[in-house]
C-alpha atoms as an extended CHARMM CRD file, in Angstrom:
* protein
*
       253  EXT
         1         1  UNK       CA            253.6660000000       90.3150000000      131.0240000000  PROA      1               0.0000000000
         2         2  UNK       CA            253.2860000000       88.0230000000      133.8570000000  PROA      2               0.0000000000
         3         3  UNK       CA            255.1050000000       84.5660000000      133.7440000000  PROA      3               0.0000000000
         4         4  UNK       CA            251.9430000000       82.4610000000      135.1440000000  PROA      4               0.0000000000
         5         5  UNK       CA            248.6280000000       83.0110000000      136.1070000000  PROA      5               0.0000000000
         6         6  UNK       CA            246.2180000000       81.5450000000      138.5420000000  PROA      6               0.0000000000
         7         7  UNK       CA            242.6830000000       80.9690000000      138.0270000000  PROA      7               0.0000000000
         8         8  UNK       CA            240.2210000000       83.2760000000      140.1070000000  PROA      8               0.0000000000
         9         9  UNK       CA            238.2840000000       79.9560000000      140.9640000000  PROA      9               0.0000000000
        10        10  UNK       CA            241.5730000000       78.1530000000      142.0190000000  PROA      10              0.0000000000
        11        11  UNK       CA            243.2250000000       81.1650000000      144.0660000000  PROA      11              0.0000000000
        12        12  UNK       CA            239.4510000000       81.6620000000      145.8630000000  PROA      12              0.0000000000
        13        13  UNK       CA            239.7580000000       77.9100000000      146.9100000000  PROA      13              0.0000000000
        14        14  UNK       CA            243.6760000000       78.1240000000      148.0800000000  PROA      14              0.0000000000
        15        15  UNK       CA            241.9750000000       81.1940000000      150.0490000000  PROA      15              0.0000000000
        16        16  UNK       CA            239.7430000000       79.3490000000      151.9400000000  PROA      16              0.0000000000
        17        17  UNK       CA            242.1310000000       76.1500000000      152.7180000000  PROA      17              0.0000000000
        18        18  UNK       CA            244.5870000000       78.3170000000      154.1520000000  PROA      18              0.0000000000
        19        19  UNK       CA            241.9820000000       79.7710000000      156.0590000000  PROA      19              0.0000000000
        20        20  UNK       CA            240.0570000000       76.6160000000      157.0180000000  PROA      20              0.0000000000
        21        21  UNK       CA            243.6010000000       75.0830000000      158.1400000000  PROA      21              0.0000000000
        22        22  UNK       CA            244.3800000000       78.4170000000      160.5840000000  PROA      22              0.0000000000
        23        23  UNK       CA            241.1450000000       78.1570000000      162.1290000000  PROA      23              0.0000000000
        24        24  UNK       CA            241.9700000000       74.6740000000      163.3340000000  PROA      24              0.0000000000
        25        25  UNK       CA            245.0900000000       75.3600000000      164.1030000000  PROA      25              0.0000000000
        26        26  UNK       CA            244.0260000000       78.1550000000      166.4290000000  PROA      26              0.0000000000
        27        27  UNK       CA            241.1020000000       76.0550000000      167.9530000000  PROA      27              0.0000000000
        28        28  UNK       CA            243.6680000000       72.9940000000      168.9650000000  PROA      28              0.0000000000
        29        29  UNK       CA            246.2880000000       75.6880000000      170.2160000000  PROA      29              0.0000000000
        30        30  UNK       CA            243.0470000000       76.7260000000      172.5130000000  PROA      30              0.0000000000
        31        31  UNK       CA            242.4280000000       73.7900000000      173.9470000000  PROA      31              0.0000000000
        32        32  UNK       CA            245.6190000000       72.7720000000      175.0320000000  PROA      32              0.0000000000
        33        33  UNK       CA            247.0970000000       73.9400000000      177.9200000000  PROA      33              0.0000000000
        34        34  UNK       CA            249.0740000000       77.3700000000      178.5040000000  PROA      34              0.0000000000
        35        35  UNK       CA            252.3540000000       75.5770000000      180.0060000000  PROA      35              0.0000000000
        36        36  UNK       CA            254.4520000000       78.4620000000      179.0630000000  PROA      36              0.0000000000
        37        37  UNK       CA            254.1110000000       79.8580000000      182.5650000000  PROA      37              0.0000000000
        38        38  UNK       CA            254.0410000000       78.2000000000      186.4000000000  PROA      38              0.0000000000
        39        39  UNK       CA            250.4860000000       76.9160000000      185.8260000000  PROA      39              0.0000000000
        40        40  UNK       CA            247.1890000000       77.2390000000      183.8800000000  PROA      40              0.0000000000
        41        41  UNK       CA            243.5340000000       78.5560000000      184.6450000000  PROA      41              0.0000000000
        42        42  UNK       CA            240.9790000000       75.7500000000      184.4190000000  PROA      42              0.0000000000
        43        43  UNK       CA            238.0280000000       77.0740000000      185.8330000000  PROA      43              0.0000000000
        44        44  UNK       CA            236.4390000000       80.7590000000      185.9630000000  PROA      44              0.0000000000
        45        45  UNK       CA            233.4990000000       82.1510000000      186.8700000000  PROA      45              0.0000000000
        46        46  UNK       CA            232.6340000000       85.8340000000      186.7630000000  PROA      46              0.0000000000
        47        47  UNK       CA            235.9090000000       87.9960000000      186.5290000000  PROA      47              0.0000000000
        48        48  UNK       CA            239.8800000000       86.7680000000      187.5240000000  PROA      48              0.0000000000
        49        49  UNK       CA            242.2580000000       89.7730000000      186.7110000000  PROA      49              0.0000000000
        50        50  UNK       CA            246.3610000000       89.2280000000      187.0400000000  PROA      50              0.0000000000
        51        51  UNK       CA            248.4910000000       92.2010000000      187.2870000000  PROA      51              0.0000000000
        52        52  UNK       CA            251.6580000000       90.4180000000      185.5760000000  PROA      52              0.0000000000
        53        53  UNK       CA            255.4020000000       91.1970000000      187.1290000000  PROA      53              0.0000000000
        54        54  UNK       CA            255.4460000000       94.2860000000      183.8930000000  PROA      54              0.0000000000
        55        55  UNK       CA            253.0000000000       95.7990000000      185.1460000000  PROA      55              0.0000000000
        56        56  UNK       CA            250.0270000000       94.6700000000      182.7050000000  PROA      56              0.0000000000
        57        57  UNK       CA            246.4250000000       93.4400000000      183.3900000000  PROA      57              0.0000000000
        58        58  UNK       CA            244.7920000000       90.8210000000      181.8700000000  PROA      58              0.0000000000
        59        59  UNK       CA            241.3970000000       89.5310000000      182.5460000000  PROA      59              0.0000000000
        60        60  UNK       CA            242.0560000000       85.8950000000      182.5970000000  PROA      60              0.0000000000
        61        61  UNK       CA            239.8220000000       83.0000000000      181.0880000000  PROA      61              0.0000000000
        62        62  UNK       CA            239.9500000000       78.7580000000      180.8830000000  PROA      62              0.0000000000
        63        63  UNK       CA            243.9330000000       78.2390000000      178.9490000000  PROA      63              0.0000000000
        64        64  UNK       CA            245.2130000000       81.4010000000      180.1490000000  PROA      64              0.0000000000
        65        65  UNK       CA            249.2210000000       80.8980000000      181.4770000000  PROA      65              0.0000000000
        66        66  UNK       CA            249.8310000000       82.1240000000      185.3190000000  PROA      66              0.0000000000
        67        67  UNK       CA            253.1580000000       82.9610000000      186.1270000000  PROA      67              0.0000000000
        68        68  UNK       CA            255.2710000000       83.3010000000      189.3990000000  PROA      68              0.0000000000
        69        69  UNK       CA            254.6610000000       87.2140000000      190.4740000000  PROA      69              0.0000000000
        70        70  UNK       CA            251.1400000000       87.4340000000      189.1450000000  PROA      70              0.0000000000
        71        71  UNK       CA            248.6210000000       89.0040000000      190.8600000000  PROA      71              0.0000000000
        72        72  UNK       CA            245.2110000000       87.8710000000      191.0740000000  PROA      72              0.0000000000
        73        73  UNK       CA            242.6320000000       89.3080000000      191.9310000000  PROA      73              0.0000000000
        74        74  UNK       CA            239.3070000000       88.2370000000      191.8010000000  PROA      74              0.0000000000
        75        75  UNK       CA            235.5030000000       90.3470000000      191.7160000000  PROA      75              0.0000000000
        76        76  UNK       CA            232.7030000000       89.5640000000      193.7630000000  PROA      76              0.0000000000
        77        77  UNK       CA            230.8140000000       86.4530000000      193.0450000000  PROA      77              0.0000000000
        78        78  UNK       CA            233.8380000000       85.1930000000      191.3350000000  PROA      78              0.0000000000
        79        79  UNK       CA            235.5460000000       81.8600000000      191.5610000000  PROA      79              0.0000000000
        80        80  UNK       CA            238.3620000000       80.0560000000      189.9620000000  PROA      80              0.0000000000
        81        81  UNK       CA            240.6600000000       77.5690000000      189.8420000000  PROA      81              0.0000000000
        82        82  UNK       CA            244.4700000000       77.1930000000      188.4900000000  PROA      82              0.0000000000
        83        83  UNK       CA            246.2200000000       73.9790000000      188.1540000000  PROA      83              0.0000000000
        84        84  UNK       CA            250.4670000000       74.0230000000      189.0230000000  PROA      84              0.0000000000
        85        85  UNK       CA            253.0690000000       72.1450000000      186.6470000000  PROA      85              0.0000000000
        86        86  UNK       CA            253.3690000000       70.2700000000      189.8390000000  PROA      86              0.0000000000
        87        87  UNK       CA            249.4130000000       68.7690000000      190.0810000000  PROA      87              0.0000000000
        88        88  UNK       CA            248.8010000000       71.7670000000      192.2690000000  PROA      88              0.0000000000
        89        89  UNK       CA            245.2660000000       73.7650000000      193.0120000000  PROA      89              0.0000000000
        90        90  UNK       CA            244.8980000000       76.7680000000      193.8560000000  PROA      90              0.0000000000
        91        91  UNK       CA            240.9050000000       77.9450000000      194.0220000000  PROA      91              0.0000000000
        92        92  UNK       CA            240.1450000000       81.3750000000      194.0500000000  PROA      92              0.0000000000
        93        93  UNK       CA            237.0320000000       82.7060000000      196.1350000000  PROA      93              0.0000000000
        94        94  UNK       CA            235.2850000000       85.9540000000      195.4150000000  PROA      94              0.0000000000
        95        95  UNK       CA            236.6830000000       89.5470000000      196.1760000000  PROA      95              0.0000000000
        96        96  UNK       CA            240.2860000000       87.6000000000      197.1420000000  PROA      96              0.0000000000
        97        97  UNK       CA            244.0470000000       89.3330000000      196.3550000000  PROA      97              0.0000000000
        98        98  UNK       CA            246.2910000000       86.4260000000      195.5390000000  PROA      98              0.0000000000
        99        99  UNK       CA            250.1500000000       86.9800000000      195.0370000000  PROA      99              0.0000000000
       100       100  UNK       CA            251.6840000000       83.8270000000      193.5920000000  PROA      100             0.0000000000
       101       101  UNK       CA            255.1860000000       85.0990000000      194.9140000000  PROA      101             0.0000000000
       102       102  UNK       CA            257.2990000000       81.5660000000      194.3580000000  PROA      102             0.0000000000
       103       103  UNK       CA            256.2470000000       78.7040000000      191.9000000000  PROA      103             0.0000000000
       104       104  UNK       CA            259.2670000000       76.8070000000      191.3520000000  PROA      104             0.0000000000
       105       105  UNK       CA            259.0350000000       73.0290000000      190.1680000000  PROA      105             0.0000000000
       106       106  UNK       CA            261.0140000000       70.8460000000      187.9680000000  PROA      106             0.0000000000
       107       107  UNK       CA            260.4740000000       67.0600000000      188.2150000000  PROA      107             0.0000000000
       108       108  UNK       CA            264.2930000000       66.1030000000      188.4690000000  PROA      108             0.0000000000
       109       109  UNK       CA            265.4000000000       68.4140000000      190.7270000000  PROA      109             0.0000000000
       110       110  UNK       CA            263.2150000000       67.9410000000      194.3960000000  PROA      110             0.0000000000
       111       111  UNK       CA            266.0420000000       70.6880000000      195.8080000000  PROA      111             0.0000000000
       112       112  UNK       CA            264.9340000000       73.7730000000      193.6970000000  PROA      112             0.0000000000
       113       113  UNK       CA            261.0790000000       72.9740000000      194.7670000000  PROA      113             0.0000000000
       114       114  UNK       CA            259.7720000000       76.2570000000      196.3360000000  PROA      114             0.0000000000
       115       115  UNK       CA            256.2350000000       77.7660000000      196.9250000000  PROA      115             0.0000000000
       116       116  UNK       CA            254.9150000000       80.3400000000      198.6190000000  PROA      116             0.0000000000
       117       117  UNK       CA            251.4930000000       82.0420000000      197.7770000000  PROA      117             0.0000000000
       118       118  UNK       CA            250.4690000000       85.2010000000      199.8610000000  PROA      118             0.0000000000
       119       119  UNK       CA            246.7680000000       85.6580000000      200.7660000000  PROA      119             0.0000000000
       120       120  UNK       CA            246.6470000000       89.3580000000      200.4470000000  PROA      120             0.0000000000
       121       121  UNK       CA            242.9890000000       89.4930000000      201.0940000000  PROA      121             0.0000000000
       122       122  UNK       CA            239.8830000000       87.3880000000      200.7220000000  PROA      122             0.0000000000
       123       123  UNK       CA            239.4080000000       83.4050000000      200.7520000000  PROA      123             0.0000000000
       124       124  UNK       CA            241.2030000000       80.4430000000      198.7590000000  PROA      124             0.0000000000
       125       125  UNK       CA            241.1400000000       76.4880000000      199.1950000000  PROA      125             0.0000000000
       126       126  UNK       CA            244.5030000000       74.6880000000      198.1440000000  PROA      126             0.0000000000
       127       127  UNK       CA            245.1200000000       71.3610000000      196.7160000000  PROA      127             0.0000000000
       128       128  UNK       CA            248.9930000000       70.6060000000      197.1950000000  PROA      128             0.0000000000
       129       129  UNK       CA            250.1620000000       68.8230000000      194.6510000000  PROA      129             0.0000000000
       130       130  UNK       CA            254.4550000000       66.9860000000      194.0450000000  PROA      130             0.0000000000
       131       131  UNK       CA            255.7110000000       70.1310000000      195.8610000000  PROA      131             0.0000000000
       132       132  UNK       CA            253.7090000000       69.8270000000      198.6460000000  PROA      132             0.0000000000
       133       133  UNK       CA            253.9860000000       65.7480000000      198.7080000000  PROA      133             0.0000000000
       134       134  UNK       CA            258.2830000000       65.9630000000      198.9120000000  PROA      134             0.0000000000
       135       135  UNK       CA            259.1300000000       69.0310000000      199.9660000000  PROA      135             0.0000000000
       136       136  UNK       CA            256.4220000000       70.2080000000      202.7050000000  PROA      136             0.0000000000
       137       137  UNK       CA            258.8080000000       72.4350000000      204.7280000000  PROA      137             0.0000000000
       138       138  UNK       CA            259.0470000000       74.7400000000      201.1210000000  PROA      138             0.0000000000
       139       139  UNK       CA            255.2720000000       74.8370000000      200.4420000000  PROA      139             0.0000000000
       140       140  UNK       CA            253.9290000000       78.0340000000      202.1290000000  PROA      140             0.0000000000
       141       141  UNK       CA            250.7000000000       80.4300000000      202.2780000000  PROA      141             0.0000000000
       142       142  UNK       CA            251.1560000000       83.8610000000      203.7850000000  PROA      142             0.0000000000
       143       143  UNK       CA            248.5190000000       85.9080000000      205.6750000000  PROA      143             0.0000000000
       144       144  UNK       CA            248.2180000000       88.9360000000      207.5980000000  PROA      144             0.0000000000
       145       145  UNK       CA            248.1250000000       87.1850000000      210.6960000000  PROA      145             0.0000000000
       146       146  UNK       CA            249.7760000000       84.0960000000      210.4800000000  PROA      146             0.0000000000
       147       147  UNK       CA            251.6550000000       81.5850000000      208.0640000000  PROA      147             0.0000000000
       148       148  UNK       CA            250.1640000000       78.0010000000      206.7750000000  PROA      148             0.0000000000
       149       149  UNK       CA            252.7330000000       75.6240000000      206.3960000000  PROA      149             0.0000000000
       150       150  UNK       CA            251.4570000000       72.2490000000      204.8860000000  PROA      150             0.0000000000
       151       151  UNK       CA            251.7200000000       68.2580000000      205.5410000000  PROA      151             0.0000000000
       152       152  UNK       CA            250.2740000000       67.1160000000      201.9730000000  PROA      152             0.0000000000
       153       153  UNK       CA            246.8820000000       68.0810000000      202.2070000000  PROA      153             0.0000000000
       154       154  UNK       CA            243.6000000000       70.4160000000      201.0290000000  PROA      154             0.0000000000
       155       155  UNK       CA            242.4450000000       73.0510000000      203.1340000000  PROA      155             0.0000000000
       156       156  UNK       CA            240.9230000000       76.2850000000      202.5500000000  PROA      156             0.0000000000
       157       157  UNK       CA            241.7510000000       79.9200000000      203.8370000000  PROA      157             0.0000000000
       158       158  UNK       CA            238.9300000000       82.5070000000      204.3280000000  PROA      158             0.0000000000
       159       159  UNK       CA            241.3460000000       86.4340000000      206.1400000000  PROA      159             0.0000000000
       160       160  UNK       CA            238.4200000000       88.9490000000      207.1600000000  PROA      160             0.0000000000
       161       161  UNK       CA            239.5890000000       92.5620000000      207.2000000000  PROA      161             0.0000000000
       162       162  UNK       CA            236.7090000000       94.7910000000      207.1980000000  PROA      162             0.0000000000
       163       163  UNK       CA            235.6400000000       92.5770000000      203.8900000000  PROA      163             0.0000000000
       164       164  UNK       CA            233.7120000000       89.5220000000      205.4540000000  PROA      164             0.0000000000
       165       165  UNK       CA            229.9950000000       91.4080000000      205.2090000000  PROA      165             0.0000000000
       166       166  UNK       CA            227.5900000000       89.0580000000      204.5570000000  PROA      166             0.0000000000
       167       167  UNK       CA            229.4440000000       85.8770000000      205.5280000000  PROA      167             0.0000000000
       168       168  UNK       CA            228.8460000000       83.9200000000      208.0390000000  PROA      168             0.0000000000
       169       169  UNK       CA            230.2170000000       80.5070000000      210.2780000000  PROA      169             0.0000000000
       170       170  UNK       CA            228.4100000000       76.8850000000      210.6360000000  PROA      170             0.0000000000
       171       171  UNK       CA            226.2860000000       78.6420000000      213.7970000000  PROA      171             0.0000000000
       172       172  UNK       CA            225.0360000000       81.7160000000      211.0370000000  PROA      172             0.0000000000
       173       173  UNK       CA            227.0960000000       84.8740000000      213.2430000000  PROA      173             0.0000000000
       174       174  UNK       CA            228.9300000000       87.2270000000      211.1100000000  PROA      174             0.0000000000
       175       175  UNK       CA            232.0810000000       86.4170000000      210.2300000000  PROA      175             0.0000000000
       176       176  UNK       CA            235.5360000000       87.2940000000      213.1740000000  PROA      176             0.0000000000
       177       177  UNK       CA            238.0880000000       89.5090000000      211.6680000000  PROA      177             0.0000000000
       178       178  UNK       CA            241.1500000000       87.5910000000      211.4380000000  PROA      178             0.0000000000
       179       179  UNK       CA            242.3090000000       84.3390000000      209.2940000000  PROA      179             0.0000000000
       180       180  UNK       CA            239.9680000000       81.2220000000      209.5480000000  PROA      180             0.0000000000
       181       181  UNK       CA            240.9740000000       77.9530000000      208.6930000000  PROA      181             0.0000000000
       182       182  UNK       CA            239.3790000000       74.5810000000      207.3110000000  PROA      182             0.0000000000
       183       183  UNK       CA            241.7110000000       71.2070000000      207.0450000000  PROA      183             0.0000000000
       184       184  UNK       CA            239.3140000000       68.5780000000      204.6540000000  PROA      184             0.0000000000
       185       185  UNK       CA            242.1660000000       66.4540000000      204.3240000000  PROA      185             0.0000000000
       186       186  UNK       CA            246.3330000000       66.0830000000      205.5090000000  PROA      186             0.0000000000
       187       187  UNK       CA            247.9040000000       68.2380000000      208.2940000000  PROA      187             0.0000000000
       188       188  UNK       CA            248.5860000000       71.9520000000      208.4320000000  PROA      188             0.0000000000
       189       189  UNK       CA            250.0880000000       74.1560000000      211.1780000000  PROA      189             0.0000000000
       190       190  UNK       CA            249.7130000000       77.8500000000      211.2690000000  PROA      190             0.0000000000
       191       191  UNK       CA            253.0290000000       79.7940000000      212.8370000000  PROA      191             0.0000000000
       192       192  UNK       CA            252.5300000000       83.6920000000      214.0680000000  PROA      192             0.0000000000
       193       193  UNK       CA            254.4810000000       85.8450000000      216.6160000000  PROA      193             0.0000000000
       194       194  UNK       CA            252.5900000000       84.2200000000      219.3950000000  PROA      194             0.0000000000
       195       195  UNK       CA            253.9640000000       80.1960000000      218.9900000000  PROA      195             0.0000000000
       196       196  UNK       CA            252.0820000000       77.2150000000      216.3950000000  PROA      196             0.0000000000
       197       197  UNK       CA            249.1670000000       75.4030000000      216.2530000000  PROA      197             0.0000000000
       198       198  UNK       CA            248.7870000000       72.3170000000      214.4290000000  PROA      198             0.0000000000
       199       199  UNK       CA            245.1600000000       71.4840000000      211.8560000000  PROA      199             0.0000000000
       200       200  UNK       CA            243.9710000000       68.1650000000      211.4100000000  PROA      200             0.0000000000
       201       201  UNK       CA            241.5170000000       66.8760000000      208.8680000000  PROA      201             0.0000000000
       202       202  UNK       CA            237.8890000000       67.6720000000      209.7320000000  PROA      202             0.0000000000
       203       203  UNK       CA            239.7070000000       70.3760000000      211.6940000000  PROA      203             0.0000000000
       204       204  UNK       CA            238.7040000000       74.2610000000      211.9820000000  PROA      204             0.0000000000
       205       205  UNK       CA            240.9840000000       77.0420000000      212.9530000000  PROA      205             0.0000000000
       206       206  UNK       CA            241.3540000000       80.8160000000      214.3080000000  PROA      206             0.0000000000
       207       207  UNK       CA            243.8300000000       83.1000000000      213.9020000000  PROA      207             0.0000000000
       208       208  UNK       CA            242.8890000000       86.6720000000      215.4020000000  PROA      208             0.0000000000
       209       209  UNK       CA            245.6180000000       88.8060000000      214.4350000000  PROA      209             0.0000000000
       210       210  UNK       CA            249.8360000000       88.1200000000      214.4910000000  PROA      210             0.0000000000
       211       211  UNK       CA            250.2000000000       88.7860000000      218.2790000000  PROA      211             0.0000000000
       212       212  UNK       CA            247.2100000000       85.9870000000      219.0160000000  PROA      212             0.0000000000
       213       213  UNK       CA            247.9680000000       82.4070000000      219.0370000000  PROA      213             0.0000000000
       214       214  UNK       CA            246.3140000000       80.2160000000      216.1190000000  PROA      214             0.0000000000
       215       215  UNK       CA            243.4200000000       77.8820000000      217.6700000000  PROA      215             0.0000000000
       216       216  UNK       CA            241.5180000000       74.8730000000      216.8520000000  PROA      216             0.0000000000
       217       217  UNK       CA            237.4730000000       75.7440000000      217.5010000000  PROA      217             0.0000000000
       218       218  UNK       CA            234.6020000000       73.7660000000      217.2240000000  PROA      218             0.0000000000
       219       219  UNK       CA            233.3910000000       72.7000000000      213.8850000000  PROA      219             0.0000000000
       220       220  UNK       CA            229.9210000000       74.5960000000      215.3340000000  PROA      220             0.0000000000
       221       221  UNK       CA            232.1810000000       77.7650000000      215.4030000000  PROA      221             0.0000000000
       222       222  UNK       CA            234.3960000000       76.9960000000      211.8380000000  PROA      222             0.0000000000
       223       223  UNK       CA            234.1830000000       78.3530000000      208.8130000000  PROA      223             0.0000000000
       224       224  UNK       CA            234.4220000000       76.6370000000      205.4080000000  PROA      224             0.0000000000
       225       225  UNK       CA            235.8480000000       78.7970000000      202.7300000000  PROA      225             0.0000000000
       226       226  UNK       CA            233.7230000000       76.6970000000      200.2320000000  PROA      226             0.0000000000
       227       227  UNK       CA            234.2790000000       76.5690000000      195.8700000000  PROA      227             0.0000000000
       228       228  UNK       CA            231.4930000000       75.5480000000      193.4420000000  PROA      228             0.0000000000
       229       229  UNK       CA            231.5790000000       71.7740000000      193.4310000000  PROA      229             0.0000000000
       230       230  UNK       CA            232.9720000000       71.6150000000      189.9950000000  PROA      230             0.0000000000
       231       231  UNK       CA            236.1380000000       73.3160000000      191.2560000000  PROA      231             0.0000000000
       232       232  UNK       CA            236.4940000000       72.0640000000      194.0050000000  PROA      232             0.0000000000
       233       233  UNK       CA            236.4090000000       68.0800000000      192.4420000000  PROA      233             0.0000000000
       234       234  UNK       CA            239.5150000000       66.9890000000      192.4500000000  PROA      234             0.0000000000
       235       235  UNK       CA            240.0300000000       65.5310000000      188.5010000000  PROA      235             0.0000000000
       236       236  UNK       CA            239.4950000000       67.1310000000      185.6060000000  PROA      236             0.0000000000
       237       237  UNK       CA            240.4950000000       69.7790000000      184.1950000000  PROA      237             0.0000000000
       238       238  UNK       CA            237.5390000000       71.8520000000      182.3870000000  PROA      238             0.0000000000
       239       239  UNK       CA            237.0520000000       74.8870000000      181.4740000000  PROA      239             0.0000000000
       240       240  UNK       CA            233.5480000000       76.0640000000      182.6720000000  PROA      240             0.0000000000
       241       241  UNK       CA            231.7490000000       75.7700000000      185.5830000000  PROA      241             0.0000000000
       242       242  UNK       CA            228.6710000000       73.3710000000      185.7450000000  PROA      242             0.0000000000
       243       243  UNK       CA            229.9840000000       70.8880000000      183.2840000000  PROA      243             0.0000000000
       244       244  UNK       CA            230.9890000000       67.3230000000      184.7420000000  PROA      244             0.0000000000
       245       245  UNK       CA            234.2130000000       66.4470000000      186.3100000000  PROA      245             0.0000000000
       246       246  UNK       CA            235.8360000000       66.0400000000      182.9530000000  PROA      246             0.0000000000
       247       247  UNK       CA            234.9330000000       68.8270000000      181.2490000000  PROA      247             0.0000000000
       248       248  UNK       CA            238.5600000000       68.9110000000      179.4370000000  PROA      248             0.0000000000
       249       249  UNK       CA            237.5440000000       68.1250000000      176.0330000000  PROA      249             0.0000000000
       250       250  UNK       CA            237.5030000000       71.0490000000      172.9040000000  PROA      250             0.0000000000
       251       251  UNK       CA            234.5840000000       71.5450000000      170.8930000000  PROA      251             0.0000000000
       252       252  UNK       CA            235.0610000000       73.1230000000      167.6210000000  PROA      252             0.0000000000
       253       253  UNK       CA            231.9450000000       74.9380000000      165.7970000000  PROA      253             0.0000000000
């Protein structure tokens, strides 16, 4: 015989609390940020995919964790943008291979900062955030032809090889092979086997291949490896394109 009993009514209505009280519990844990890793997504649109350092690929949405050795890779007509521990951007531009090789940050200690990010193939625009501010010497971007070394700035990457159909530069001709640069704001310099070149704001750059030395060209001639404006604002932290700049809030149906 059983010691107590609970009424069918009563145990329904337990049922459904403990339910009720899960579901919210999941949608909060959904809208708050993924920190677990080196930085979250905030933005996609279309398809992101990150091979992860085990081997495993994950299609990634708004919340989902990066971490250093991911991956990305991005389809075509697909953007996004991930935000770094540090106040970091990195925006994604379609058909791109993005290797976030070193993310290290940690507020106390300026002497362990470290990035590097290696533009495998495809386009990107980068927002530097406390890394890039006081440590610019260990805040890097790789390319095939040249490496982007940063003064606390945004600029955007676009490297052509055999991928660049269909895009174009301010004057409407196809699109060089090689790495082209745009500087909207700050100072970058872009180092190959051939010597330097420094990029000022408003600036537009070249770089033809790693034996070729990186060169400043007419904004006529430049190409601007552009984001949807709501990625490319620089507050907020939403999780959808075509909302507002503050699209950061959680909406539970």
């Amino acid at each position: 015989m059983p010691i107590f009993s609970i009424h069918p009514g009563r145990a329904r209505m337990a049922s459904a609390t403990r339910v009720a009280f899960a579901c919210c519990v999941l949608a909060v844990a959904t809208c708050l940020p993924a920190w677990a890793g080196v930085g979250v997504v905030t933005h996609v649109s279309g398809i992101l995919v990150a091979t992860k350092a085990d081997g495993r690929s994950l299609i990634l949405a708004p919340q989902s964790t990066v971490d250093e050795g991911d991956i990305l890779v991005s389809e075509a007509k697909s953007f996004a943008r991930i935000r770094f521990h540090d106040g970091g951007n990195l925006l994604v531009r379609p058909q791109s291979r993005i290797t976030i090789e070193r993310y290290r940050f940690d507020k106390d200690k300026p002497e362990d900062d470290a990035v590097n990010i290696n533009l495998v193939k495809g386009g990107m625009r980068a927002i530097t955030g406390t890394v890039g501010k006081r440590n610019a010497d260990k805040h890097t971007t790789t390319t095939a032809t040249a490496t982007v070394g940063i003064r606390g700035t945004h600029y955007g990457l676009q490297q052509c090889q055999g991928d660049c159909a269909g895009q174009t530069d301010a004057a409407g001709r196809p699109l060089q092979e090689g790495l082209h640069i745009d500087v909207l704001n700050g100072t970058i310099f872009a180092v190959n086997d051939a010597g330097a070149q420094d990029f000022v704001s408003g600036q537009f750059g070249f770089v033809a291949n790693p034996q070729t030395l990186p060169q400043v060209i007419p904004p006529g001639e430049g190409f601007r490896a552009t984001v949807p404006p709501s990625m490319a604002a620089t507050t907020g932290s939403g999780a959808t394109v075509g909302r507002g700049s503050n699209d950061n809030t959680c909406v539970i149906r």
